[in-house]
C-alpha positions as CSV (number, residue, x, y, z in Angstrom):
1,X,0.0,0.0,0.0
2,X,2.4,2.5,1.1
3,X,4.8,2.0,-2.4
4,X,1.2,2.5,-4.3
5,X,0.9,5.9,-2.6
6,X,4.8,6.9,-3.3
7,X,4.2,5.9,-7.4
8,X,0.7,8.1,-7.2
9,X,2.7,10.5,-5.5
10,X,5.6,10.7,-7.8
11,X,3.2,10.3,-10.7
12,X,1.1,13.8,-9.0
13,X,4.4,15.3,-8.8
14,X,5.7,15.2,-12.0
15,X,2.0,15.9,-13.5
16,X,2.3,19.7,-11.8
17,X,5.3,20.4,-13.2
18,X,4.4,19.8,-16.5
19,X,1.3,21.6,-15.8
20,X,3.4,24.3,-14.3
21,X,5.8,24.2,-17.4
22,X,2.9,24.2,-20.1
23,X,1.2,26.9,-18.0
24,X,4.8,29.5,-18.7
25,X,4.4,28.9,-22.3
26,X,3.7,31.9,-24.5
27,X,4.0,32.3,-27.8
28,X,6.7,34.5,-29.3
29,X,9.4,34.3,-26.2
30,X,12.7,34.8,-26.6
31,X,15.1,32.0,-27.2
32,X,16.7,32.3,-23.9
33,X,13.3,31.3,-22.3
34,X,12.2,28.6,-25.3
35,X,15.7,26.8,-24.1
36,X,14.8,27.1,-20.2
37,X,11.6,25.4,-21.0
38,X,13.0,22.9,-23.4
39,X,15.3,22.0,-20.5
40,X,12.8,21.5,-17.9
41,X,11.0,19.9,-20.6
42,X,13.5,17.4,-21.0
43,X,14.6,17.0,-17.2
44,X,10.7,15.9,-16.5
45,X,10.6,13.5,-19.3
46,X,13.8,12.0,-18.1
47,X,12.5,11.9,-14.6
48,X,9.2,10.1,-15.8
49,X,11.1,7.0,-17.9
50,X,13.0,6.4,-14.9
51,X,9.9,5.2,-12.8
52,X,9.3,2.1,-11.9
53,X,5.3,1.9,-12.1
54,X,3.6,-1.1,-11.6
55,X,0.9,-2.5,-14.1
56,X,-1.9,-0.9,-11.7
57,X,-0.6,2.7,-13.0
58,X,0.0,2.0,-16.2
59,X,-2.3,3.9,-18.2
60,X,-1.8,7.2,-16.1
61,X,2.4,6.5,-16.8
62,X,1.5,6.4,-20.4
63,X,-1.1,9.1,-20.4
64,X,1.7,11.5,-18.5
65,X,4.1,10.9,-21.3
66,X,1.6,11.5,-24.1
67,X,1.4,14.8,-22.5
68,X,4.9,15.0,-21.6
69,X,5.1,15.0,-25.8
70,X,1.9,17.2,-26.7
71,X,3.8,19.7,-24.3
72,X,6.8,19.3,-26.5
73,X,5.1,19.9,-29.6
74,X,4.0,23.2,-28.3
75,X,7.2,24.7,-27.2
76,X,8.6,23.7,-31.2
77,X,5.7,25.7,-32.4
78,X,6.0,28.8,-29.4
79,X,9.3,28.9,-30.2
């Protein structure tokens, strides 16, 4: 029970910072900014493939990096 809790945690955590992340995106930023995103962009997404989720959480891992990737295809077009 309690490693069910920690991998709904973990999975909760990394959902706000994408939310957070998609929530800074505006279009027409400077490149400075587009690169900071990218980054973060990148440091969740390498965060997230290193979980260990078991086959309970399965479809919220894979619906967290679908939108790990929709985020990603709206920095290329903000920036």
């Amino acid at each position: 029970a309690r490693f069910r809790w920690r991998v709904r945690q973990r999975l909760v955590y990394w959902y706000a910072r994408l939310r957070k992340l998609e929530a800074s995106i505006v279009d027409g930023e400077s490149r400075e900014v587009t690169l900071a995103h990218r980054s973060e962009l990148e440091r969740i997404d390498r965060a997230v493939a290193r979980l260990n989720v078991p086959k309970a959480f399965t479809e919220a891992y894979y619906t967290l990096r679908s939108h790990i990737d929709l985020v990603r295809v709206r920095l290329a077009a903000s920036g």
